[in-house]
C-alpha positions in Angstrom: -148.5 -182.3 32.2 -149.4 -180.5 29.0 -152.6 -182.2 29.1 -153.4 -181.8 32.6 -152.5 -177.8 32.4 -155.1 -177.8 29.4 -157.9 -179.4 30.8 -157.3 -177.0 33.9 -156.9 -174.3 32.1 -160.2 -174.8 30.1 -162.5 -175.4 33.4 -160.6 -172.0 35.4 -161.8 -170.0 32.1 -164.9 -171.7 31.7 -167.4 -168.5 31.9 -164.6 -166.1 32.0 -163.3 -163.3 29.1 -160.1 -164.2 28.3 -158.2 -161.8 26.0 -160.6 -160.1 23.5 -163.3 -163.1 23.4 -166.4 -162.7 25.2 -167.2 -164.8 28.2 -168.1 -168.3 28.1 -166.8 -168.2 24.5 -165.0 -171.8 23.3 -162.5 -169.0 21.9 -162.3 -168.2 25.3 -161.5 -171.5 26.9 -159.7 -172.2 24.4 -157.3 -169.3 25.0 -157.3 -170.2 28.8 -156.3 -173.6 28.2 -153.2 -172.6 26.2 -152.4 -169.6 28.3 -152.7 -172.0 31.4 -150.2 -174.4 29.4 -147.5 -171.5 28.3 -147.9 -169.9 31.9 -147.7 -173.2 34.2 -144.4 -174.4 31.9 -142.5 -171.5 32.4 -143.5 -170.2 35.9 -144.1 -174.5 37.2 -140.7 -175.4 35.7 -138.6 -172.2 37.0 -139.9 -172.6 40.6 -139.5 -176.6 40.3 -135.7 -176.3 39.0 -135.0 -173.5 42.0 -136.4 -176.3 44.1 -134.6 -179.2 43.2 -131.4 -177.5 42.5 -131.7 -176.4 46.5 -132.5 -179.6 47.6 -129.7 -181.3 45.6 -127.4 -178.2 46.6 -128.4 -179.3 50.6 -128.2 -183.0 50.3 -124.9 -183.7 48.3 -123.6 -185.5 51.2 -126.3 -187.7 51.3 -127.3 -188.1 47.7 -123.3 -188.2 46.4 -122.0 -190.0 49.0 -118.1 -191.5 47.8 -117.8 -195.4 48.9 
């Protein structure tokens, strides 16, 4: 995932400024890689944990079911 949010993050910020370094920089991508990687962790995991804690919330019957 780290990987994949690097890589993503280095082709979004490709020709863009990013920060203080000048467009199209390899500072630049650089910096949009690991901004891409801090950003998609925290804001990615928080709305994936708000997810799967609703679905588990609405499916405990289902999912927990006592024999």
């Amino acid at each position: 995932m780290i990987l994949f949010l690097w890589i993503f993050g280095v082709i979004t910020g490709w020709n863009q400024k990013v920060g203080n370094s000048d467009p199209g920089t390899w500072i630049a991508r650089l910096d949009a890689g690991i901004r891409m990687i801090l950003y998609g962790q925290v804001f990615g995991g928080f709305l994936s944990f708000i997810i799967i804690t609703l679905l588990n919330y609405t499916w405990k019957e289902k999912l927990f079911e006592k024999h």
